[in-house]
LUMFIKOL-938954 format. One record per residue: y, z, x of N, C-alpha, C in turn; residue number from 0. Coordinates in pm, 1 decimal, m for minus. Example, Ala and Ser with C-alpha at 12.3 -4.5 7.8 and 13.67 -1.06 7.14 Angstrom:
! residues 2
[atom [m569.0, 780.0, 1319.0], [m450.0, 780.0, 1230.0], [m330.0, 780.0, 1320.0], 0]
[atom [m225.0, 708.0, 1285.0], [m106.0, 714.0, 1367.0], [3.0, 787.0, 1290.0], 1]
***
This chain:
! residues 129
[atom [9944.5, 8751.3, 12047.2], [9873.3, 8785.3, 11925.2], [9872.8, 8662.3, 11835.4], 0]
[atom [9777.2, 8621.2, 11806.0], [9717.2, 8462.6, 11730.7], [9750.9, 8517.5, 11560.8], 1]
[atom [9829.3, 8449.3, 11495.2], [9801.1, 8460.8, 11356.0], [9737.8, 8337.9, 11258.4], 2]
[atom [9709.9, 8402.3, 11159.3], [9575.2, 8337.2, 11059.4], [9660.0, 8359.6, 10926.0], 3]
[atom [9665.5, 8227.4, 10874.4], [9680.3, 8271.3, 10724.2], [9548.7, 8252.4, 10639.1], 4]
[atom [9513.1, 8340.4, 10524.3], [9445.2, 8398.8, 10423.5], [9487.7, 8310.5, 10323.2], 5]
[atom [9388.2, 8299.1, 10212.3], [9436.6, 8227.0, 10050.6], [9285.0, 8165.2, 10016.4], 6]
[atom [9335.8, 8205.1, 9901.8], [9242.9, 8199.3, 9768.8], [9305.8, 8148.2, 9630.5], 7]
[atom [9189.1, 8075.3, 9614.0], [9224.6, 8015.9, 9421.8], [9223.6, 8101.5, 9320.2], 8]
[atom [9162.1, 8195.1, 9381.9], [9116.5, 8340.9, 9319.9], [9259.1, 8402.5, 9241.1], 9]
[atom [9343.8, 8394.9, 9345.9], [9500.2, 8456.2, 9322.8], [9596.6, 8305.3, 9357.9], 10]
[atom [9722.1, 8392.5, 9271.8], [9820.3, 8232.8, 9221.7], [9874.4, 8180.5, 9369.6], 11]
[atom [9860.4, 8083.5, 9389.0], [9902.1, 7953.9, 9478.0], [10075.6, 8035.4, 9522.8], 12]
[atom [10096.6, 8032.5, 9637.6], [10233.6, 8043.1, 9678.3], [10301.5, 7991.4, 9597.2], 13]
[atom [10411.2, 8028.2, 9567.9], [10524.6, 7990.6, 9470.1], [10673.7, 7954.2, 9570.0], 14]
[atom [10624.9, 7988.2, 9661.0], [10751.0, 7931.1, 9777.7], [10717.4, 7904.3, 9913.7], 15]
[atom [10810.1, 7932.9, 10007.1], [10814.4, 7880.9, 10167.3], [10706.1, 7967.9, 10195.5], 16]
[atom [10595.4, 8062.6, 10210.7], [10495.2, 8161.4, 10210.5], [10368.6, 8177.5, 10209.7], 17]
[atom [10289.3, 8256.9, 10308.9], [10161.9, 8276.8, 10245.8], [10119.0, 8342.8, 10220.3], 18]
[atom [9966.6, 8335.4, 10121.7], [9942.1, 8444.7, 10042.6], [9915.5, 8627.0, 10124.8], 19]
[atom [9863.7, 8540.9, 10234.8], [9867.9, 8643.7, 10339.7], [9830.2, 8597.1, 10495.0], 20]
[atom [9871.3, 8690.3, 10577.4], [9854.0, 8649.8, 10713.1], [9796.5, 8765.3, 10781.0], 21]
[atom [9714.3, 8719.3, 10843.3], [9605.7, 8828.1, 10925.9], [9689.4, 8821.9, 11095.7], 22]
[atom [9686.0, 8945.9, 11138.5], [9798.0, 8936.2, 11258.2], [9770.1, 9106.7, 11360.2], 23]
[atom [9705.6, 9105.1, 11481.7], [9632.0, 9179.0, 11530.1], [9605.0, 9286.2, 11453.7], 24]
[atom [9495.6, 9284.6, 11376.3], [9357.5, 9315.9, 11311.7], [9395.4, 9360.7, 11192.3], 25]
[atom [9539.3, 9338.6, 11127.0], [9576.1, 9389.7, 11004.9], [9598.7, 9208.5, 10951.3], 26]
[atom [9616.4, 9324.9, 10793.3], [9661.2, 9181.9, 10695.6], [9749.6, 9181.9, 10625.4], 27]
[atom [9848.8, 9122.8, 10667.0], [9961.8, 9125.1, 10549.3], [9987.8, 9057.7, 10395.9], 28]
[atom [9971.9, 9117.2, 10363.0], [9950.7, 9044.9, 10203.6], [10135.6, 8995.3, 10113.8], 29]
[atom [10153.8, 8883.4, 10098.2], [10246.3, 8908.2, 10046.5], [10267.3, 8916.4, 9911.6], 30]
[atom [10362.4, 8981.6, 9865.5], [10430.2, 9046.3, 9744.6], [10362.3, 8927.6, 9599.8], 31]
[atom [10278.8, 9006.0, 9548.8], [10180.5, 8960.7, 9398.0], [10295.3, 8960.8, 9319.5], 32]
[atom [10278.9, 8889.0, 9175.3], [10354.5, 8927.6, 9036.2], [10241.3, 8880.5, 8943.5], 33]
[atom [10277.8, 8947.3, 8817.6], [10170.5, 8947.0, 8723.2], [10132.0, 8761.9, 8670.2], 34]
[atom [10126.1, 8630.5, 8778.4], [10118.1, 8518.2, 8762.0], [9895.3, 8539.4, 8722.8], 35]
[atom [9889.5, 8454.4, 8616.5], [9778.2, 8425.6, 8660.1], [9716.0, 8307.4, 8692.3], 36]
[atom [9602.3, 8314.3, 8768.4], [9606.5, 8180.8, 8897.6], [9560.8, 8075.7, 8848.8], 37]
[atom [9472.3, 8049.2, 8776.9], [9430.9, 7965.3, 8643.5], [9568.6, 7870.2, 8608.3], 38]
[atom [9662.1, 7964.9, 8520.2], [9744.3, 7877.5, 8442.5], [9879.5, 7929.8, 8550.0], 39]
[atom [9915.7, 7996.2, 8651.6], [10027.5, 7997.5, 8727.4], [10130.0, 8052.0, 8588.1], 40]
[atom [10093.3, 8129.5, 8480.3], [10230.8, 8161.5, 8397.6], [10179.6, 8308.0, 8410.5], 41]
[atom [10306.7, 8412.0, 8364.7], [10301.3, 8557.9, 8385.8], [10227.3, 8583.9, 8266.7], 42]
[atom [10143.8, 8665.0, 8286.2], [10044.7, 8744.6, 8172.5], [10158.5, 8788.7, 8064.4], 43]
[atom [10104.3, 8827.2, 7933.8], [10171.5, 8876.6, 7806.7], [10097.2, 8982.2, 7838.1], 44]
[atom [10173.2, 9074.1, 7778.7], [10083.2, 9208.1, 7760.1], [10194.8, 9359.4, 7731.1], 45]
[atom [10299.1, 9301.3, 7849.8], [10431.2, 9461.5, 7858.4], [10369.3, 9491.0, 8007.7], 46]
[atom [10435.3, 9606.8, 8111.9], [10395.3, 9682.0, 8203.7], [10248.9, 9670.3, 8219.3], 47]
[atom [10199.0, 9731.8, 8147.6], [10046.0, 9780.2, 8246.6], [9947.6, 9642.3, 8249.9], 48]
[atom [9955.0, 9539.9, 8170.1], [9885.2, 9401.3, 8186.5], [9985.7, 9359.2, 8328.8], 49]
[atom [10067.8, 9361.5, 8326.2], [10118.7, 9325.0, 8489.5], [10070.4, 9356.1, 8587.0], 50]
[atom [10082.9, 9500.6, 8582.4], [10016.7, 9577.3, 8640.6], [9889.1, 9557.2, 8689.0], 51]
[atom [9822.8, 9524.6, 8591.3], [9687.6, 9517.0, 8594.8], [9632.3, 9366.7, 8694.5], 52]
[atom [9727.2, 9301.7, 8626.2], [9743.3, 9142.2, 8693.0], [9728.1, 9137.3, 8856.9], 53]
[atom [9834.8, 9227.3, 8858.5], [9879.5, 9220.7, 9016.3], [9790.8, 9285.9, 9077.4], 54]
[atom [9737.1, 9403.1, 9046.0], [9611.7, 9468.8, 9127.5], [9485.8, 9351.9, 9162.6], 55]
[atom [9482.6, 9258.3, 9091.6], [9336.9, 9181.6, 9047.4], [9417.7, 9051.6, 9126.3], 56]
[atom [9521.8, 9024.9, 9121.4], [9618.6, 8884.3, 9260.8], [9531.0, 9001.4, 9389.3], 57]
[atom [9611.7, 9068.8, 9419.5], [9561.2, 9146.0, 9556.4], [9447.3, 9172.2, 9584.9], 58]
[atom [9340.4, 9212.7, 9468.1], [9220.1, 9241.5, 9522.3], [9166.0, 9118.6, 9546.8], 59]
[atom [9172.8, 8957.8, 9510.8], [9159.0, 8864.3, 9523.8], [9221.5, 8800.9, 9675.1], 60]
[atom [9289.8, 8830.6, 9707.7], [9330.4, 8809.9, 9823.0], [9290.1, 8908.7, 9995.0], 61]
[atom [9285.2, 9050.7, 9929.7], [9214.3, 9136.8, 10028.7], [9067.8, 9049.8, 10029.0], 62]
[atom [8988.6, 9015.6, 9965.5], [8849.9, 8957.4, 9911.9], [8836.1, 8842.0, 10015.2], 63]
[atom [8912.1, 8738.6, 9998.9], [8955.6, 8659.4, 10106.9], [8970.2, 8650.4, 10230.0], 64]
[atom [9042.0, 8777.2, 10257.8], [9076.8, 8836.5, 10374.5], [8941.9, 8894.0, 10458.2], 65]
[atom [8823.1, 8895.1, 10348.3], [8724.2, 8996.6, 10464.0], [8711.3, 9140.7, 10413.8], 66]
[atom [8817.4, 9193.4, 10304.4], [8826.2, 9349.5, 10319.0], [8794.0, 9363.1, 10181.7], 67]
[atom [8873.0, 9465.2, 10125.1], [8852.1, 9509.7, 9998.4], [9001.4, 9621.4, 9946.3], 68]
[atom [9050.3, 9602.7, 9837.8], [9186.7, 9712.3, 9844.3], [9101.1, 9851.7, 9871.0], 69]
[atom [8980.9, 9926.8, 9920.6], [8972.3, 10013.9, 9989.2], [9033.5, 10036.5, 10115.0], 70]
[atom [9067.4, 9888.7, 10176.3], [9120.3, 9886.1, 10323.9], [9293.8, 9862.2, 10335.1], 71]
[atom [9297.9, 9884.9, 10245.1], [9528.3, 9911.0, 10199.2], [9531.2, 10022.8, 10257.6], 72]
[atom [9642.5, 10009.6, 10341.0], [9701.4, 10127.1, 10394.0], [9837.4, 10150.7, 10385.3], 73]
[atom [9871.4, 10063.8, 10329.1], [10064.2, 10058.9, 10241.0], [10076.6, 9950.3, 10158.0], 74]
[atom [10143.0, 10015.8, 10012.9], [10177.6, 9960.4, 9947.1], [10335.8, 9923.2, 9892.8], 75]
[atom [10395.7, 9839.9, 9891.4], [10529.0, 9826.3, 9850.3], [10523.5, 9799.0, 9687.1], 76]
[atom [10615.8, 9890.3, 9653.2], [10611.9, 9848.8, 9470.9], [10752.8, 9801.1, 9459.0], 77]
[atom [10784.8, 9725.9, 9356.5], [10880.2, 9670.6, 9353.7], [10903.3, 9685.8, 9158.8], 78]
[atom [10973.2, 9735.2, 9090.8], [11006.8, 9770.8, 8951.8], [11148.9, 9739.9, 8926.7], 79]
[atom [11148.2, 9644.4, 8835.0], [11332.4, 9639.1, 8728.5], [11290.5, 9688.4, 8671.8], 80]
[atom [11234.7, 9840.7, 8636.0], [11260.6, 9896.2, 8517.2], [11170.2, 10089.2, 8599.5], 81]
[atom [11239.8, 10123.1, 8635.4], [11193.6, 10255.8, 8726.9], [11096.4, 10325.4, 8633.6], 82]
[atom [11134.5, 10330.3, 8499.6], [11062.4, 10436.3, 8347.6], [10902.4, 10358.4, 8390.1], 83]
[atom [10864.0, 10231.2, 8439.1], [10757.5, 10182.4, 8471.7], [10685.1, 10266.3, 8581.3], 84]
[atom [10729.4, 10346.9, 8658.1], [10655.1, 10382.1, 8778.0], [10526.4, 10482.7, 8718.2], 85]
[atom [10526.7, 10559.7, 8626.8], [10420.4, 10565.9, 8529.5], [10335.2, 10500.2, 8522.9], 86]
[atom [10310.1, 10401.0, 8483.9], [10219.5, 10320.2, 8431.6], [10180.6, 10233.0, 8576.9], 87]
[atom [10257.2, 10279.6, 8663.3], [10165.7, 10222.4, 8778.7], [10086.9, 10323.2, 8904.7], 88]
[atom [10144.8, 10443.9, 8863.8], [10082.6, 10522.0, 8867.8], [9932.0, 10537.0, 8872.4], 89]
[atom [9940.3, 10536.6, 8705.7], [9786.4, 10578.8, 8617.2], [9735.5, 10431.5, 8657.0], 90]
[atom [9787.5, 10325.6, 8671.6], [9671.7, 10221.7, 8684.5], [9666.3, 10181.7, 8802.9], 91]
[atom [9707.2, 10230.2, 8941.7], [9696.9, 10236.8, 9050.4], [9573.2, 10335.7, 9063.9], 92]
[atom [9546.4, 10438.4, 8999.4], [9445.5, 10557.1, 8989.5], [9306.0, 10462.9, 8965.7], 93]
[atom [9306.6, 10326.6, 8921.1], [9182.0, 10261.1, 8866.7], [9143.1, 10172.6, 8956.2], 94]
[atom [9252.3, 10158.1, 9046.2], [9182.3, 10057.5, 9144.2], [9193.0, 10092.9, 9320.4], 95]
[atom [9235.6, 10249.0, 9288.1], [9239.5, 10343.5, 9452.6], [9192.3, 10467.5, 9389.6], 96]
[atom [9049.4, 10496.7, 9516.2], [9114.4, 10641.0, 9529.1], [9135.4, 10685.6, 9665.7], 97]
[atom [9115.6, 10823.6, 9665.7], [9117.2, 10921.6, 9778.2], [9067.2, 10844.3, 9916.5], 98]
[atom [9100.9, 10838.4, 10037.0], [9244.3, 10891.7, 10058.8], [9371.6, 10744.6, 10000.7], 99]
[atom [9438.3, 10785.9, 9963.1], [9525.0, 10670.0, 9904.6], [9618.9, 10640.1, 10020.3], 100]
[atom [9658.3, 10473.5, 9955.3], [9720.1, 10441.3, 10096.4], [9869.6, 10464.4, 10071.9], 101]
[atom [9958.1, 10456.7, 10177.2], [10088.2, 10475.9, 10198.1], [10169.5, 10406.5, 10082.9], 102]
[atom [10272.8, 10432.9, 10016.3], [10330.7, 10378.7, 9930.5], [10460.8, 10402.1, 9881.6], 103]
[atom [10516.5, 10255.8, 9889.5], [10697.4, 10284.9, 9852.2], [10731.5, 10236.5, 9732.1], 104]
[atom [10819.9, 10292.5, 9630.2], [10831.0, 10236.0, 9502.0], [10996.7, 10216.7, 9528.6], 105]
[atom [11022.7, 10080.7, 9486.3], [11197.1, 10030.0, 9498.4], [11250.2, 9989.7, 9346.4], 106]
[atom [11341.9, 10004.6, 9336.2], [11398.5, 9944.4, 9210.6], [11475.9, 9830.9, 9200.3], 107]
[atom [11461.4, 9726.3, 9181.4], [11548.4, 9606.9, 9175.5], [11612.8, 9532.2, 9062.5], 108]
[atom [11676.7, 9448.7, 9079.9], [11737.9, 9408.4, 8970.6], [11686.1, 9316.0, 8897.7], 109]
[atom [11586.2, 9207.0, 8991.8], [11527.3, 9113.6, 8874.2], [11404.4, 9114.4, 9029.9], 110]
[atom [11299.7, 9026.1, 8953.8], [11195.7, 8979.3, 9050.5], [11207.8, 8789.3, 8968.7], 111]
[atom [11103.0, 8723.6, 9034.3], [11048.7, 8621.3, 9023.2], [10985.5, 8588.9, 8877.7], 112]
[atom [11015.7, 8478.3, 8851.6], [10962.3, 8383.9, 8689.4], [10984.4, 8574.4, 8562.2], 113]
[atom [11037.0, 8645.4, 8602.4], [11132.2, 8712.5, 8477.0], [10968.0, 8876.0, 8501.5], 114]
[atom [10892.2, 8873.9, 8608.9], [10834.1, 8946.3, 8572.9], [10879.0, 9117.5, 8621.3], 115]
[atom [10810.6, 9183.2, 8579.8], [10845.8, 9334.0, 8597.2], [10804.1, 9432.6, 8727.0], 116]
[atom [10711.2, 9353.3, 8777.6], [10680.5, 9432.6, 8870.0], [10599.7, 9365.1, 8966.2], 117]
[atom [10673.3, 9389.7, 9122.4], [10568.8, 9302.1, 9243.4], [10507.5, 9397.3, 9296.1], 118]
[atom [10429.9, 9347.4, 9352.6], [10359.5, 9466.7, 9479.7], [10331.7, 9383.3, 9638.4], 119]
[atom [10343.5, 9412.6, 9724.6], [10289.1, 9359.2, 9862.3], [10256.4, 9478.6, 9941.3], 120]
[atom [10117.1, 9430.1, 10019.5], [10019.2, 9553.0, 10061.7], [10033.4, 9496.1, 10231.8], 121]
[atom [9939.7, 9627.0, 10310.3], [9942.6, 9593.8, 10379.9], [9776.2, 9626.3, 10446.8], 122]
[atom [9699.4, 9572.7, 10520.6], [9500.8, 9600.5, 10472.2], [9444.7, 9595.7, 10628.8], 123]
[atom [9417.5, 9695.3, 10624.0], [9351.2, 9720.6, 10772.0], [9183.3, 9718.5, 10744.7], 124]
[atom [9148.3, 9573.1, 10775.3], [8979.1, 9582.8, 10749.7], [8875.6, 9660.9, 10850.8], 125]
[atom [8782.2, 9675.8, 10780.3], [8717.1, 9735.3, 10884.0], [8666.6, 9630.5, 10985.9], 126]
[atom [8642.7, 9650.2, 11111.4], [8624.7, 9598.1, 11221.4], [8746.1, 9474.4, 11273.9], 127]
[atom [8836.4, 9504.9, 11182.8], [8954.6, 9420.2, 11248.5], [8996.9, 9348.5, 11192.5], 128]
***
């Protein structure tokens, strides 16, 4: 099985040993967004849901890349230091999925990357492969 890495200017530049995503028999692995924006590489101001919002718009930028669209997510990993957040990702997960929604795990951790609140990494089954 041949793998391909994915990336776009669209969404923030790897920040470590990583890529933004890797395509790997006919899926795409996206790795884990934070509310960076790709322009200036610093975390959005805003609280929760501008993160939020951030990170949906890193990923859909990178599914975009990929060939697909976050219609074609079929698992999502959430990642929260602050659980009272799963709310607000909730309702703004509702704005950029719907029906049928894809698979999804919410974890709680102790810190993430450059101090932000919340990661996500997907996983995108395009159509035709």
């Amino acid at each position: 099985m041949g793998r391909e890495t994915v990336s776009t200017d669209r969404a923030p530049r790897a920040i470590g040993t990583y890529s933004q995503a890797v395509r790997a028999g006919g899926l795409v692995f996206l790795s884990g967004q934070i509310a960076l924006d790709p322009e200036t590489m610093e975390l959005v101001e805003g609280g929760a849901e501008a993160q939020v919002r951030r990170v949906f718009e890193n990923l859909r930028a990178v599914c975009e890349a990929a060939g697909g669209s976050l219609a074609d997510v079929v698992k999502l990993t959430v990642y929260l230091t602050d659980l009272d957040d799963f709310g607000t990702v909730n309702r703004v997960m509702g704005e950029y999925f719907s029906e049928p929604y894809p698979a999804r795990a919410a974890v709680g951790v102790a810190a993430l990357p450059r101090g932000a609140c919340v990661e996500i990494e997907a996983v995108m089954a395009p159509a035709g492969g």
